[in-house]
C-alpha positions, -999 to 999 in steps of 0.1 A, spaced: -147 -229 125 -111 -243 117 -91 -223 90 -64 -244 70 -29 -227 75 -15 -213 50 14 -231 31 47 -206 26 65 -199 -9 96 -180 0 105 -162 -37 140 -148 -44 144 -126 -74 166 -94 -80 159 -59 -71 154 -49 -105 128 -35 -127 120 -66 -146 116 -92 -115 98 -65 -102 78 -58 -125 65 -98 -129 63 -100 -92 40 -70 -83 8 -89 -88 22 -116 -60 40 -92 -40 11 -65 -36 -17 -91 -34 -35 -79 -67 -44 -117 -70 -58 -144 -46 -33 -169 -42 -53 -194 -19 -41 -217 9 -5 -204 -3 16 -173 9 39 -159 -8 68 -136 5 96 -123 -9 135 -120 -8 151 -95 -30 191 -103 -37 215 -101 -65 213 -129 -95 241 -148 -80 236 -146 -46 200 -163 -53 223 -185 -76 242 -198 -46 212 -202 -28 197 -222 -48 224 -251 -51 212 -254 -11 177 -251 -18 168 -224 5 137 -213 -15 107 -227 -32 104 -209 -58 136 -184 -69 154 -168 -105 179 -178 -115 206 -177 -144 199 -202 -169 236 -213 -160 235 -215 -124 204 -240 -135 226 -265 -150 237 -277 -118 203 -278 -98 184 -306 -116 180 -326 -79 169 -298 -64 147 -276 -89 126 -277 -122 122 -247 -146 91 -228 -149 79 -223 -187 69 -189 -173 94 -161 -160 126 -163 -186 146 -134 -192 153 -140 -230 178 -116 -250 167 -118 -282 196 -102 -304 207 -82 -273 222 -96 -238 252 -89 -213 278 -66 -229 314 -62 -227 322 -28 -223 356 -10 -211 372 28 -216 385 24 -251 372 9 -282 386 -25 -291 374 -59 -304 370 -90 -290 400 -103 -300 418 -78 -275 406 -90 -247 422 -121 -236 447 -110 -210 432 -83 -203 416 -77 -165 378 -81 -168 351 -77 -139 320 -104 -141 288 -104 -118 294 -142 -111 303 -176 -119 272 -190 -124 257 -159 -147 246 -166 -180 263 -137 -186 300 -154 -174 287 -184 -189 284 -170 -224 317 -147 -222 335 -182 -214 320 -197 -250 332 -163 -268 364 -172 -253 362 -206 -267 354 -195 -302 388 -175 -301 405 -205 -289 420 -184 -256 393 -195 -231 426 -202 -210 432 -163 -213 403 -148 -193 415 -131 -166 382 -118 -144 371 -109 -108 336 -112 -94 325 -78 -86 289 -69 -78 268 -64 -111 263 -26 -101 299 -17 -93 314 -31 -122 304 -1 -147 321 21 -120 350 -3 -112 356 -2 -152 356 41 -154 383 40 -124 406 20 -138 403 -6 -123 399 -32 -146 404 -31 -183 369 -46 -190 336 -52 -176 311 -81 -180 275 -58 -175 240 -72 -168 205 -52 -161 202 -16 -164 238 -13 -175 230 -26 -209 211 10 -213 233 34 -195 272 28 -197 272 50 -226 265 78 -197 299 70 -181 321 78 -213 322 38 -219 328 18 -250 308 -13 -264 329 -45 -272 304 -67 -283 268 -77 -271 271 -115 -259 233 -117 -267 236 -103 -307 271 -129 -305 250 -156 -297 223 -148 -323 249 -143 -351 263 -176 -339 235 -197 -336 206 -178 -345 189 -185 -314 179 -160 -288 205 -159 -253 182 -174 -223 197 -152 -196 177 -163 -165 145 -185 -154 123 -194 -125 128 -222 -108 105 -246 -88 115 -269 -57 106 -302 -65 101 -318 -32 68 -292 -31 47 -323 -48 30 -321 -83 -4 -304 -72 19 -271 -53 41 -274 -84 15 -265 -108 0 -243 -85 23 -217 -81 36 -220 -115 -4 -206 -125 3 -183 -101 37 -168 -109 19 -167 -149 -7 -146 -137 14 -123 -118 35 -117 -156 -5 -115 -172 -10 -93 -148 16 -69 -148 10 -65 -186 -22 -60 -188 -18 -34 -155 18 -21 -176 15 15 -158 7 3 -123 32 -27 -121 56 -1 -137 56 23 -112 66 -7 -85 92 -16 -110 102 22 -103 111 14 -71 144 -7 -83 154 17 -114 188 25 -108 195 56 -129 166 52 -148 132 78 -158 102 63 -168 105 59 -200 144 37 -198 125 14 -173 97 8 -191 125 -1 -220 143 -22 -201 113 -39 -186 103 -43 -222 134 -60 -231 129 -90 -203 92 -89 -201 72 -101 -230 60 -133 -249 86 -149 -244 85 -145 -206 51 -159 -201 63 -189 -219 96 -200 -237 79 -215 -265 93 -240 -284 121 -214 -302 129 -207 -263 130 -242 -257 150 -249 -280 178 -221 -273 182 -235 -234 193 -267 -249 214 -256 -269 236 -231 -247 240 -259 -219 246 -283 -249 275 -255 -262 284 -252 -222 289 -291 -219 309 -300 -258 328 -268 -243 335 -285 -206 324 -254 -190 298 -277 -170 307 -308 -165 274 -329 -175 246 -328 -203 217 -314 -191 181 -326 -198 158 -298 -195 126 -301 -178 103 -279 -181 68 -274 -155 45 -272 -181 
């Protein structure tokens, strides 16, 4: 008796709570995923976004950002966004200020490709000094502490961060996600799921039913899939992680409807009439 070989889907996501927590199904074998296997790699958001413009993985997050420039390579998943809807990355530094303080100053970002960098550049824009921002990439869990020491003036925060930099004696500037909303009122699509194309249509649609019964999953199973979550809760009880899970984990993650839809195109479409990326991008979608 032959047995067919299994096919591999390398997944890259980050080692927090949320990817975690729509990954357990897949990553602790709570449903049968047929002639594929699935392993995963756990790295920061940008690192997998870097990655990705070489197309190292099948299947991977990544910011919504980074996506813009990986339409050869990858198509979105309609399950798996990270949506901030009237919440997002936050600026946040040692003493209270506005907005309009901050160009000049010295301000720490997770990465270049973030949606999070992505949407302080068009905050820039709207105060007509996006030739003002002065950053550094620093790791997304260092900048809170890089902020404290003195280090820089500002920080650019993502994940966890959103709920504790009030902990470290720090002060909010603005929420990017709330920004946005006022702006445009559309929710902030921070990060997606991407799919190697050169898997074929039949693999494509496959794992894309997978990965949306891994988030149907962890839902319906909230307790157990958020005590793996645990596992990458920097800083964080029970109760905060099942917030923050909350936050990135819910209707709009098993699909981004056609509201969702609808606020992708428009923050590549603000990206492009801004020249922070270079070309328009058409969306597709793995329905």
């Amino acid at each position: 008796m032959t047995t067919t070989a299994q096919q591999l889907i390398r997944v890259g996501h980050s080692p927090d709570p949320d990817d975690a927590f729509m990954f357990h199904a897949l990553a602790n074998d709570k449903i049968p995923t047929g002639n594929l296997k699935f392993t995963h790699e756990l790295q920061d958001i940008e690192t997998l976004n870097r990655r990705a413009m070489n197309g190292e993985l099948e299947l991977t997050a990544v910011s919504i950002h980074a996506y813009s420039y990986l339409l050869d390579k990858y198509a979105l998943l309609s399950a798996g966004c990270s949506m901030g809807d009237k919440y997002g990355p936050m600026i946040v530094a040692r003493r209270r200020m506005t907005p309009r303080e901050l160009p000049g100053l010295k301000i720490a970002v997770p990465g270049t490709l973030t949606t999070a960098f992505l949407t302080l550049k068009l905050l820039f824009e709207s105060l007509h000094a996006q030739n003002r921002l002065v950053y550094e990439v620093v790791p997304f869990d260092q900048i809170i502490p890089a902020v404290v020491s003195g280090k820089f003036d500002a920080g650019l925060i993502i994940h966890e961060g959103q709920l504790t930099f009030r902990n470290q004696g720090l002060n909010l500037v603005t929420d990017l996600g709330v920004w946005w909303q006022d702006k445009t009122g559309l929710p902030l699509p921070l990060g997606g799921n991407v799919i190697r194309k050169d898997l074929g249509e039949a693999t494509i649609k496959e794992v894309s039913r997978l990965f949306k019964e891994s988030i149907r999953y962890g839902l319906a199973h909230r307790e157990e899939a958020l005590q793996h979550a645990l596992k990458y809760a920097r800083d964080m009880d029970v109760k905060l992680a099942d917030k923050f899970v909350g936050m990135y984990v819910n209707e709009w993650t098993l699909d981004y409807g056609p509201h969702g839809r609808a606020a992708v195109r428009r923050l590549l479409d603000e990206a492009h009439k801004a020249h922070i990326i270079p070309q328009p991008v058409a969306v597709e979608f793995v329905e």
